[in-house]
KOLPALO-36681 format. One record per residue: residue number from 1; residue in one letter; x, y, z of N, C-alpha, C in turn. Coordinates in pm, whole numbers, plus 50000, padded with zeros to 5 digits. Example, Ala and Ser with C-alpha at 12.3 -4.5 7.8 and 13.67 -1.06 7.14 Angstrom:
ATOM     i   aa     n.x     n.y     n.z    ca.x    ca.y    ca.z     c.x     c.y     c.z
ATOM     1    A   51319   49431   50780   51230   49550   50780   51320   49670   50780
ATOM     2    S   51285   49775   50708   51367   49894   50714   51290   50003   50787
This chain:
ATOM     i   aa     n.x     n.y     n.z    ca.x    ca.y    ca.z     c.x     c.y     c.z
ATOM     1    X   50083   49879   50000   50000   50000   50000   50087   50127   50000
ATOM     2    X   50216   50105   50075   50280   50239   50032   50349   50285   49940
ATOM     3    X   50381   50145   49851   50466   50179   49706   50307   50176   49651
ATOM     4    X   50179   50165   49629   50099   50177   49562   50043   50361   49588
ATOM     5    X   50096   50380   49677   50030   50558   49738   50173   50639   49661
ATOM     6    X   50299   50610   49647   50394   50678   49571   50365   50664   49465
ATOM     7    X   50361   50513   49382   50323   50475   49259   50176   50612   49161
ATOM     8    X   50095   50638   49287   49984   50677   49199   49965   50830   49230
ATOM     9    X   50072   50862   49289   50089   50997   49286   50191   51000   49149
ATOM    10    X   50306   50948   49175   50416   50963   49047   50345   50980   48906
ATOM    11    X   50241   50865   48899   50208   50837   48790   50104   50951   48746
ATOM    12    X   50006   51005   48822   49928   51122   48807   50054   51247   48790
ATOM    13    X   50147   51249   48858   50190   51392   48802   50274   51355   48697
ATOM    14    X   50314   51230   48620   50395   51225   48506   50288   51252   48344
ATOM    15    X   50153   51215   48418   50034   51246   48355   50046   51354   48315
ATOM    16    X   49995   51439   48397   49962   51577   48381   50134   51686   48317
ATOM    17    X   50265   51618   48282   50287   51615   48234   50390   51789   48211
ATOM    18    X   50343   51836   48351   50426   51989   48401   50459   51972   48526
ATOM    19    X   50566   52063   48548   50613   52099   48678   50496   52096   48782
ATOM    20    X   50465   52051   48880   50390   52044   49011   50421   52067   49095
ATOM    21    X   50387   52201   49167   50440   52236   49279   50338   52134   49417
ATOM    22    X   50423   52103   49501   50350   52044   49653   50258   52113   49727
ATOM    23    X   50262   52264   49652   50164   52316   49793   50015   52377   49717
ATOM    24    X   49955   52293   49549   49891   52300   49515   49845   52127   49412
ATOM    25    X   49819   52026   49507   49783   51916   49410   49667   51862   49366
ATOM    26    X   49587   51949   49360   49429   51962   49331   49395   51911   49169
ATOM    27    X   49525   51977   49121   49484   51944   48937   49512   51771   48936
ATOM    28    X   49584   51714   48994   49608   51576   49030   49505   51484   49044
ATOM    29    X   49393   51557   49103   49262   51462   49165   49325   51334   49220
ATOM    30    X   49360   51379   49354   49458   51241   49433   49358   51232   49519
ATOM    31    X   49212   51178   49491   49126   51140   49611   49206   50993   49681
ATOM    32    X   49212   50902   49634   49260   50805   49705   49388   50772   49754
ATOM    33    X   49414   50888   49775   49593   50847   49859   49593   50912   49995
ATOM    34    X   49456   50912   50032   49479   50925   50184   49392   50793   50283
ATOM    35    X   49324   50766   50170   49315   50583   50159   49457   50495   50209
ATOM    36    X   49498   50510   50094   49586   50376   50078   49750   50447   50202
ATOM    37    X   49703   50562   50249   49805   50611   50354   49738   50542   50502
ATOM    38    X   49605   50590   50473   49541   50527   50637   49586   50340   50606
ATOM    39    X   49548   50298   50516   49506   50151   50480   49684   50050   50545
ATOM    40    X   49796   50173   50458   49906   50089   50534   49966   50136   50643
ATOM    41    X   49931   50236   50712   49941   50257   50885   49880   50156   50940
ATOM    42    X   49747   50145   50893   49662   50007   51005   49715   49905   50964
ATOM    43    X   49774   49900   50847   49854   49761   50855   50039   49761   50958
ATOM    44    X   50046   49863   50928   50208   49848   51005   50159   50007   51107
ATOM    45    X   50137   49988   51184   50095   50154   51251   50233   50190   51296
ATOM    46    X   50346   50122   51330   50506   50216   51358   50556   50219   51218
ATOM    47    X   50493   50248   51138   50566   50290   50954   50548   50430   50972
ATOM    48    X   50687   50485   51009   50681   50661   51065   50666   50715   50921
ATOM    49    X   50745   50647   50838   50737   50754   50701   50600   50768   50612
ATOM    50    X   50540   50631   50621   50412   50738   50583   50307   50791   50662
ATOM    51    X   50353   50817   50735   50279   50989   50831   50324   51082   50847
ATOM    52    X   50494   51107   50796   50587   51197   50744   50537   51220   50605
ATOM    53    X   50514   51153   50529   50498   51149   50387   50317   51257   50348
ATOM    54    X   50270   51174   50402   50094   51220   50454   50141   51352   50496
ATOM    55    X   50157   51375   50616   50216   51517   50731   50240   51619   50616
ATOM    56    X   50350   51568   50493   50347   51686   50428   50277   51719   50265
ATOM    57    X   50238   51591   50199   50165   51592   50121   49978   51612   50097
ATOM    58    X   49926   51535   50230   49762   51578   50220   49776   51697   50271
ATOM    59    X   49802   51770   50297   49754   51977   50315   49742   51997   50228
ATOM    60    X   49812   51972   50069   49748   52017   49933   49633   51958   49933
ATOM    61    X   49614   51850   49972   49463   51794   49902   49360   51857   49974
ATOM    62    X   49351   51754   50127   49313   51804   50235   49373   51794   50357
ATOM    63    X   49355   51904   50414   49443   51933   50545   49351   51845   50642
ATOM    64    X   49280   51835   50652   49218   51775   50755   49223   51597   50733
ATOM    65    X   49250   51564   50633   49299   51431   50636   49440   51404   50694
ATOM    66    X   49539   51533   50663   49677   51519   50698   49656   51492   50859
ATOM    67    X   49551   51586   50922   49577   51600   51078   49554   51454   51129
ATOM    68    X   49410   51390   51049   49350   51278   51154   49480   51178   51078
ATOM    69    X   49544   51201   50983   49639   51020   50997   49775   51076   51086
ATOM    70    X   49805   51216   51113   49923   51256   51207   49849   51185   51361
ATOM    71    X   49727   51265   51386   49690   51196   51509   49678   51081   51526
ATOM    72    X   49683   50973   51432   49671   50837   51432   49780   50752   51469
ATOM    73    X   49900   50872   51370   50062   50816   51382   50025   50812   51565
ATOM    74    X   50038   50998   51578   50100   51014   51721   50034   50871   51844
ATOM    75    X   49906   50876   51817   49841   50740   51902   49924   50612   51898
ATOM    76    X   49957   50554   51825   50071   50454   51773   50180   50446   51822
ATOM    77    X   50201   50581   51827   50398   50576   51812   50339   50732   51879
ATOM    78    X   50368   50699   52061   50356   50858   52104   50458   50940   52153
ATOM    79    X   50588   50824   52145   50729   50879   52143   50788   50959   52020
ATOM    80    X   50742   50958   51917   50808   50970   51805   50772   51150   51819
ATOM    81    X   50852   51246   51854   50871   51407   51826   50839   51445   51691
ATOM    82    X   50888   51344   51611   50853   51418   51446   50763   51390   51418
ATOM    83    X   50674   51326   51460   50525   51346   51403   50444   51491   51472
ATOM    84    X   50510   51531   51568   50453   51628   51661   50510   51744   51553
ATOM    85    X   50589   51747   51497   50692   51813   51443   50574   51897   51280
ATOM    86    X   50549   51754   51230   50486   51744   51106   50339   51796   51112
ATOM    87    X   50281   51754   51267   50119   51835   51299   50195   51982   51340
ATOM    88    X   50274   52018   51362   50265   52162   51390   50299   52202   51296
ATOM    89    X   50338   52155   51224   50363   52237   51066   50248   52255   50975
ATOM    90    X   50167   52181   50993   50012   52173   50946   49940   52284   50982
ATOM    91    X   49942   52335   51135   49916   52404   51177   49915   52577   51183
ATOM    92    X   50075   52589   51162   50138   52633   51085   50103   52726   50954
ATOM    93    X   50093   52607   50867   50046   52602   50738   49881   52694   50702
ATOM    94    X   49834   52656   50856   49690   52726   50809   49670   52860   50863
ATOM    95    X   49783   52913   50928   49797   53034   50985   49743   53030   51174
ATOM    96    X   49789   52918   51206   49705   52881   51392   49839   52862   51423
ATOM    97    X   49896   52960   51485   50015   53015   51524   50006   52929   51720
ATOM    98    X   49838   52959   51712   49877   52900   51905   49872   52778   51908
ATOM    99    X   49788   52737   51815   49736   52556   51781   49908   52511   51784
ATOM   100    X   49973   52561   51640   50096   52495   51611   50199   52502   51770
ATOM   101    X   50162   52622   51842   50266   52632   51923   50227   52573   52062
ATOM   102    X   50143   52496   52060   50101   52398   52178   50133   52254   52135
ATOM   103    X   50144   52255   51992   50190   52095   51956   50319   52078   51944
ATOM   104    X   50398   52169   51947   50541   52210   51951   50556   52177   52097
ATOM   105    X   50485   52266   52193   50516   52245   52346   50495   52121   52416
ATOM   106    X   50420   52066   52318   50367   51928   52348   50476   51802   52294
ATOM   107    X   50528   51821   52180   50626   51742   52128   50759   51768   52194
ATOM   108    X   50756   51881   52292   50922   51912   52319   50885   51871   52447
ATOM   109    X   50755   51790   52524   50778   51745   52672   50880   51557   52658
ATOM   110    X   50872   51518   52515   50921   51398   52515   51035   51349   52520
ATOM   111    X   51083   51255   52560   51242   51188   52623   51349   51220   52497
ATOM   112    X   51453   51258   52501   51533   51316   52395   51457   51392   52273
ATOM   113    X   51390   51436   52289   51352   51548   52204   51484   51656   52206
ATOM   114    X   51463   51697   52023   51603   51803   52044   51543   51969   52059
ATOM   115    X   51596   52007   52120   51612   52166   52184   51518   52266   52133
ATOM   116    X   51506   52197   52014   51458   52335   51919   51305   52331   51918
ATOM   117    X   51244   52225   51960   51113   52208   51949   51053   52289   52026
ATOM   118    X   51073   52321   52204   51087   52399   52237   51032   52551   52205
ATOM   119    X   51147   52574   52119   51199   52696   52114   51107   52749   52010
ATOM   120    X   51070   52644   51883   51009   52680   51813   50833   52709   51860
ATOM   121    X   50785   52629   51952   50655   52637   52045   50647   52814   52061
ATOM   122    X   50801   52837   52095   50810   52976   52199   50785   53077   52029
ATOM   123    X   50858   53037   51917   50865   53139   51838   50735   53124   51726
ATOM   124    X   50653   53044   51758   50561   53054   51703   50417   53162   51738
ATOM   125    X   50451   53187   51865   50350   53269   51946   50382   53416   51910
ATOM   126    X   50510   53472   51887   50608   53564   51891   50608   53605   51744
ATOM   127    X   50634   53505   51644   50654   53563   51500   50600   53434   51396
ATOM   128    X   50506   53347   51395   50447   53279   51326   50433   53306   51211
ATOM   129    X   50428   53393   51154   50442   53395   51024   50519   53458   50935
ATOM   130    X   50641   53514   51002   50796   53528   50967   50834   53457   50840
ATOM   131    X   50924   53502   50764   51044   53425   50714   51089   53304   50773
ATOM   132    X   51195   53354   50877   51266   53287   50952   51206   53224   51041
ATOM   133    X   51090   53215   51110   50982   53072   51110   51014   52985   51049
ATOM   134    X   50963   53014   50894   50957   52923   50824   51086   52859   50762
ATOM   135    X   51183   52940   50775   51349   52855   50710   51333   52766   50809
ATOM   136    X   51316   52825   50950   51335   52728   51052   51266   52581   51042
ATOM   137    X   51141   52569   51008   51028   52478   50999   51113   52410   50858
ATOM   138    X   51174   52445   50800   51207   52380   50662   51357   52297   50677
ATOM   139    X   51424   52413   50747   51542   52345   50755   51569   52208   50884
ATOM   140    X   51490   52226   50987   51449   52094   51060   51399   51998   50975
ATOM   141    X   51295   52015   50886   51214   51913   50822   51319   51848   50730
ATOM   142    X   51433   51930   50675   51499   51908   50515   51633   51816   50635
ATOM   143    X   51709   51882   50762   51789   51805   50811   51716   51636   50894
ATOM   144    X   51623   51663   50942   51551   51541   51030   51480   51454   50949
ATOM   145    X   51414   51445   50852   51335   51353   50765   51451   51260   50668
ATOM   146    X   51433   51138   50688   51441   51045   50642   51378   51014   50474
ATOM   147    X   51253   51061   50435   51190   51046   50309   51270   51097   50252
ATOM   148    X   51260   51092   50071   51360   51188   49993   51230   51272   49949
ATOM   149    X   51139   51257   49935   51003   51390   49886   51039   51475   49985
ATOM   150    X   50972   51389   50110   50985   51545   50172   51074   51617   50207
ATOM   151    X   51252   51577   50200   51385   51651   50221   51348   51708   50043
ATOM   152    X   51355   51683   49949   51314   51782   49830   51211   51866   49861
ATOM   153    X   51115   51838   49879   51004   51959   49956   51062   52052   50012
ATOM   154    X   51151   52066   50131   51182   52144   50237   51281   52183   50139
ATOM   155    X   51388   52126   50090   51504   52220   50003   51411   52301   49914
ATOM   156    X   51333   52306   49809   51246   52377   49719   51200   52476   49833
ATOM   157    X   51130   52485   49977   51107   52572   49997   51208   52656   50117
ATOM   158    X   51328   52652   50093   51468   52687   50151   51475   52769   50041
ATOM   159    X   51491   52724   49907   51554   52780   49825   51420   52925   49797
ATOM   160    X   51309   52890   49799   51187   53032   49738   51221   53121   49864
ATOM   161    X   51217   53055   49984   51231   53212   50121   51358   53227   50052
ATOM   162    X   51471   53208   50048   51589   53252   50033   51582   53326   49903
ATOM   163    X   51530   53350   49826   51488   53400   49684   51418   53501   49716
ATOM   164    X   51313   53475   49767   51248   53599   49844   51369   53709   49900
ATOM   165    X   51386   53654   49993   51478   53762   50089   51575   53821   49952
ATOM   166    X   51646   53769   49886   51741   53804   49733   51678   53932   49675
ATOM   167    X   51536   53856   49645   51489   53967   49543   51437   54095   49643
ATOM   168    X   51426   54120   49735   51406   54234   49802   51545   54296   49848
ATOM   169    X   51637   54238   49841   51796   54302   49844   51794   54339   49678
ATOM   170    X   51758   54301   49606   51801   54345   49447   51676   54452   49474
ATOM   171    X   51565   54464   49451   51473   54603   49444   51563   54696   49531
ATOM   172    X   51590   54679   49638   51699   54768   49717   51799   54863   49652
ATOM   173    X   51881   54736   49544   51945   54818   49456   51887   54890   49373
ATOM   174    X   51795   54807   49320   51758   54894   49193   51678   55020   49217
ATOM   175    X   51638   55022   49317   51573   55198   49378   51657   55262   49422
ATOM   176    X   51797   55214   49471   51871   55346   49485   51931   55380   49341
ATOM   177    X   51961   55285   49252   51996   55305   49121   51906   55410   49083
ATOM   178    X   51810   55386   49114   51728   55473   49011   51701   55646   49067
ATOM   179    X   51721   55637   49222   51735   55766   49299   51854   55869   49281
ATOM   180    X   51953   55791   49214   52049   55834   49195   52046   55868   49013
ATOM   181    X   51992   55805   48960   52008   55808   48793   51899   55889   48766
ATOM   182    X   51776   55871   48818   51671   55904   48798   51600   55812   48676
ATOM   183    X   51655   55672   48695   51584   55611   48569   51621   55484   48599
ATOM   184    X   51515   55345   48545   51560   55285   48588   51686   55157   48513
ATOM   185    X   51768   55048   48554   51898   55021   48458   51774   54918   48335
ATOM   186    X   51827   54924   48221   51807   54884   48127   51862   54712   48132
ATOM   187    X   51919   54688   48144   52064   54553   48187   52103   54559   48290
ATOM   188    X   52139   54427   48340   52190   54385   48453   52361   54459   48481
ATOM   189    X   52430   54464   48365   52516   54490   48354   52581   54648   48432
ATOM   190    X   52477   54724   48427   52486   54822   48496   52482   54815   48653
ATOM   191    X   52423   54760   48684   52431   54760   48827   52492   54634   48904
ATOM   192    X   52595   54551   48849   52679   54463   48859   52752   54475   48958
ATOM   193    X   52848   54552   48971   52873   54623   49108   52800   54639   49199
ATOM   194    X   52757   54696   49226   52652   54693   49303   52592   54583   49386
ATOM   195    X   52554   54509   49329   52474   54344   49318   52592   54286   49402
ATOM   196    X   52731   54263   49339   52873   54219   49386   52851   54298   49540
ATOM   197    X   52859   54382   49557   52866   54438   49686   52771   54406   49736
ATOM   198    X   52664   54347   49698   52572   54335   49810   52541   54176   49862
ATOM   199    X   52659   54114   49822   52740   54001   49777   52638   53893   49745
ATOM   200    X   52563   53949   49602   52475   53881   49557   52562   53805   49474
ATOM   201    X   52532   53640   49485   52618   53570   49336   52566   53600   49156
ATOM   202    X   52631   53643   49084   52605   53682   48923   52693   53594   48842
ATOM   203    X   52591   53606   48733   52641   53520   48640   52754   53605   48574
ATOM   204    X   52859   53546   48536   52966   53577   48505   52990   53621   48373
ATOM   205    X   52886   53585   48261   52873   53673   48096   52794   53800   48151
ATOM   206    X   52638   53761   48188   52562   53894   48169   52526   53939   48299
ATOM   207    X   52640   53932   48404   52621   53987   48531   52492   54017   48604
ATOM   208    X   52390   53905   48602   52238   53850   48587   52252   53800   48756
ATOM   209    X   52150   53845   48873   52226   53766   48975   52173   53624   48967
ATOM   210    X   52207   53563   49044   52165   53433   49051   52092   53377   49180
ATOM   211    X   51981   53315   49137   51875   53283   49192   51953   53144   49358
ATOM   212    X   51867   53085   49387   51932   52962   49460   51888   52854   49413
ATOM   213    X   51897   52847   49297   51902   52750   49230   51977   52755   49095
ATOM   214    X   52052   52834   49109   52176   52886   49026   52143   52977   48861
ATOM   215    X   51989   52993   48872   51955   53073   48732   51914   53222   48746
ATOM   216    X   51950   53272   48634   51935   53383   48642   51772   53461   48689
ATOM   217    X   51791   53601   48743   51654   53621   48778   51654   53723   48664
ATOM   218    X   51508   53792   48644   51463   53870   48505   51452   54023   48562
ATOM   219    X   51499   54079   48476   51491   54212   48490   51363   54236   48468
ATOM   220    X   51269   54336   48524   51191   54375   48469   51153   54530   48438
ATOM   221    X   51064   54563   48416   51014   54750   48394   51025   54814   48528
ATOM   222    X   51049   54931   48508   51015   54960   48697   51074   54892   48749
ATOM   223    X   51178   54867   48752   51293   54850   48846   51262   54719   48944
ATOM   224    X   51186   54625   48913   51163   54501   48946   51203   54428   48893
ATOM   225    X   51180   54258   48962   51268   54167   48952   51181   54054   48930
ATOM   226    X   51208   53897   48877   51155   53817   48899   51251   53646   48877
ATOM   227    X   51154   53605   48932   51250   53440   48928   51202   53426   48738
ATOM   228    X   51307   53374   48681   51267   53289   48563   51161   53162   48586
ATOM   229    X   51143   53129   48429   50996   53087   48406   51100   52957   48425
ATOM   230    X   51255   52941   48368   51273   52822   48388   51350   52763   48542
ATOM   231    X   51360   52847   48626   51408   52838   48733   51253   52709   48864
ATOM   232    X   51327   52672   48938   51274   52552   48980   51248   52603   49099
ATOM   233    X   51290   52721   49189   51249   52759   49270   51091   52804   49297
ATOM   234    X   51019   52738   49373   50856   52788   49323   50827   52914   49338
ATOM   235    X   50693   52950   49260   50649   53083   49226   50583   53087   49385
ATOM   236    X   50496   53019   49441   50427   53071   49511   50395   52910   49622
């Protein structure tokens, strides 16, 4: 049942035949893979990875399926922190900043739990819907998970906050460029320097900076910026 729940996701998005981002799988019509997720928990209920797997894939479909097979894990297996880990990220996810930060406080009362769970309980009350929340929530998920989806999940969304934060250091430049010119640069090339100093990485022909995923980002009108159409970092 759980190579049949990978199997028929793979196969629906090789279908549909474009890039698929994780935090929209609706065009997929994946009604039955929260089936065949409950179906092989009740067959093996300590199979942590697919309630890791579930934890971060049903919130596209439905979130409320993700919660009841996390609460199912946690019943099962009530030692296991990373499932506590994966419901507060759910939580999280829907903007319930106190919800997430009581399941955090709740996952950090358990026997070797690491430090940060804690901490994150504390910074969820404080700045929940931060940036740096969320690197945080990503970069635990991308170092602690075992699956390879969901360590690709968490790197893809390492790399868009970090893109984010980029492209608001590049508008930076390009408005003082333009305070100073009174216009805004035509090419990257002009404000190359600049970019270098603001120790953005550029491509080395058309001094283009570079995204975190190593492609160039697009100039645009008005002194804006954007990720390329072929860059892998998600739009949204």
């Amino acid at each position: 049942y759980w190579m049949r729940s990978l199997q028929y996701v793979g196969r629906r998005i090789i279908k549909q035949g474009e890039k698929v981002q994780f935090e929209d799988l609706t065009t997929l019509d994946l009604k039955l893979l929260y089936p065949l997720l409950d179906t092989a928990t009740t067959l093996d209920p300590q199979f942590i990875a697919v309630y890791e797997y579930g934890g971060v894939v049903l919130p596209a479909i439905n979130d409320e399926d993700a919660i009841k097979l996390l609460k199912k894990g946690i019943e099962s297996n009530p030692t296991e922190w990373r499932l506590f880990h994966h419901l507060g990220y759910i939580y999280w996810q829907r903007g319930d900043y106190e919800g997430a930060s009581a399941i955090y406080a709740e996952g950090a009362k358990l026997p070797d739990v690491p430090g940060w769970m804690q901490a994150m309980s504390a910074r969820m009350l404080v700045e929940g819907g931060s940036r740096d929340t969320a690197r945080e929530i990503y970069t635990r998920m991308y170092e602690q998970s075992e699956e390879r989806t969901i360590r690709r999940m968490a790197g893809l969304r390492l790399k868009q906050i970090n893109s984010l934060d980029e492209r608001d250091l590049i508008r930076r430049v390009l408005s003082d460029y333009r305070s100073q010119k009174g216009y805004c640069p035509s090419d990257w090339r002009e404000v190359a320097a600049r970019l270098q100093a603001a120790r953005l990485r550029l491509d080395p022909n058309t001094g283009a900076p570079l995204d975190p995923a190593d492609t160039p980002y697009v100039l645009k009108a008005d002194c804006e910026v954007d990720l390329s159409l072929d860059s892998e970092v998600p739009r949204k």
